[in-house]
C-alpha positions as CSV (number, residue, x, y, z in Angstrom):
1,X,19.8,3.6,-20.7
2,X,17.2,1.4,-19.0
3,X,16.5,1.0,-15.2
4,X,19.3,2.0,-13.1
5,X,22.1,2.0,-15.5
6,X,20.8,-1.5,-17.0
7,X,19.8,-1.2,-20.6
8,X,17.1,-3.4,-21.8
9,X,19.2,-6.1,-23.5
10,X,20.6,-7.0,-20.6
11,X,17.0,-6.9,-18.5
12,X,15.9,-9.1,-21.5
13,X,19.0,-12.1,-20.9
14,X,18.1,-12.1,-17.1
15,X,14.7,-12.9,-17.6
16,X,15.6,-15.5,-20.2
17,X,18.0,-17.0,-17.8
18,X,15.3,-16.9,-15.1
19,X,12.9,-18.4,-17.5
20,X,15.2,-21.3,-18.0
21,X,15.9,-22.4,-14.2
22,X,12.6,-21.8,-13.3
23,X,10.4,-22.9,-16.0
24,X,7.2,-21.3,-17.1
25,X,5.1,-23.2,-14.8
26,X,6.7,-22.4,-11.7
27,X,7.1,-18.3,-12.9
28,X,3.1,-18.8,-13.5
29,X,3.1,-20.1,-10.1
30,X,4.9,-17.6,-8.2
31,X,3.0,-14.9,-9.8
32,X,-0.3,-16.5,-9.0
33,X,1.0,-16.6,-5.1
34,X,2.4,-13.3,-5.2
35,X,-1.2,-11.5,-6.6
36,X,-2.7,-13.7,-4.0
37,X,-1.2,-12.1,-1.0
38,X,-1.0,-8.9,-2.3
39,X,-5.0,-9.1,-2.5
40,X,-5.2,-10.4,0.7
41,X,-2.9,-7.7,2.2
42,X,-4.9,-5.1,0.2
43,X,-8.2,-6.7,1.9
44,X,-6.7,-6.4,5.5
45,X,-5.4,-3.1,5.4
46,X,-9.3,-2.5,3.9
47,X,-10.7,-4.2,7.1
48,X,-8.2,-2.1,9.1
49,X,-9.3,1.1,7.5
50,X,-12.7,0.3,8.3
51,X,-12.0,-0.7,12.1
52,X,-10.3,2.7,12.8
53,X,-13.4,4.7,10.8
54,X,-15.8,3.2,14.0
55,X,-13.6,4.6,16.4
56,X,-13.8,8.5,15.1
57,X,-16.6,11.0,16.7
58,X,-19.4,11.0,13.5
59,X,-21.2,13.7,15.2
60,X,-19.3,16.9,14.8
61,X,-19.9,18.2,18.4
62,X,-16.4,17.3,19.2
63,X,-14.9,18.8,16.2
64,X,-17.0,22.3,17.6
65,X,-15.2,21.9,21.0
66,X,-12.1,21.5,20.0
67,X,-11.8,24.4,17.4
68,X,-13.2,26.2,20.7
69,X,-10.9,25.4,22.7
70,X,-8.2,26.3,19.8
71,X,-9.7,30.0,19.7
72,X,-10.2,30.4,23.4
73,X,-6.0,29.3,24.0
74,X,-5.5,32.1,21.5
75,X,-7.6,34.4,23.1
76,X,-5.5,34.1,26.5
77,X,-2.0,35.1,24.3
């Protein structure tokens, strides 16, 4: 058994047929245009990573006060 109930024979005539209407140039095409954008969406979600890193505290002075104010709400229970 092969990928959801598909056995690999039958995976191997569906890229055969899709080899045939499409040719091998345009499959070489597609693929090229497909690990394009996935490089570039990789790259933008880098840059977004990166944008959202400038906006945290980097001193820990705030990470001080808030574990204080976590132990002083604990203290008034």
């Amino acid at each position: 058994m092969g990928i959801g109930g598909i056995s690999w024979p039958q995976i191997l005539v569906v890229l055969v047929i899709v080899l045939l209407i499409f040719g091998t140039k345009r499959i070489r095409n597609i693929g090229s245009d497909l690990g394009g954008a996935i490089r570039e969406f990789r790259k933008g979600v880098g840059e977004n990573d990166d944008e959202s890193g400038e906006d945290k505290p980097k001193d820990k002075s705030s990470t001080r006060s808030d574990k204080e104010d976590g132990s002083a709400s604990s203290r008034e229970n």
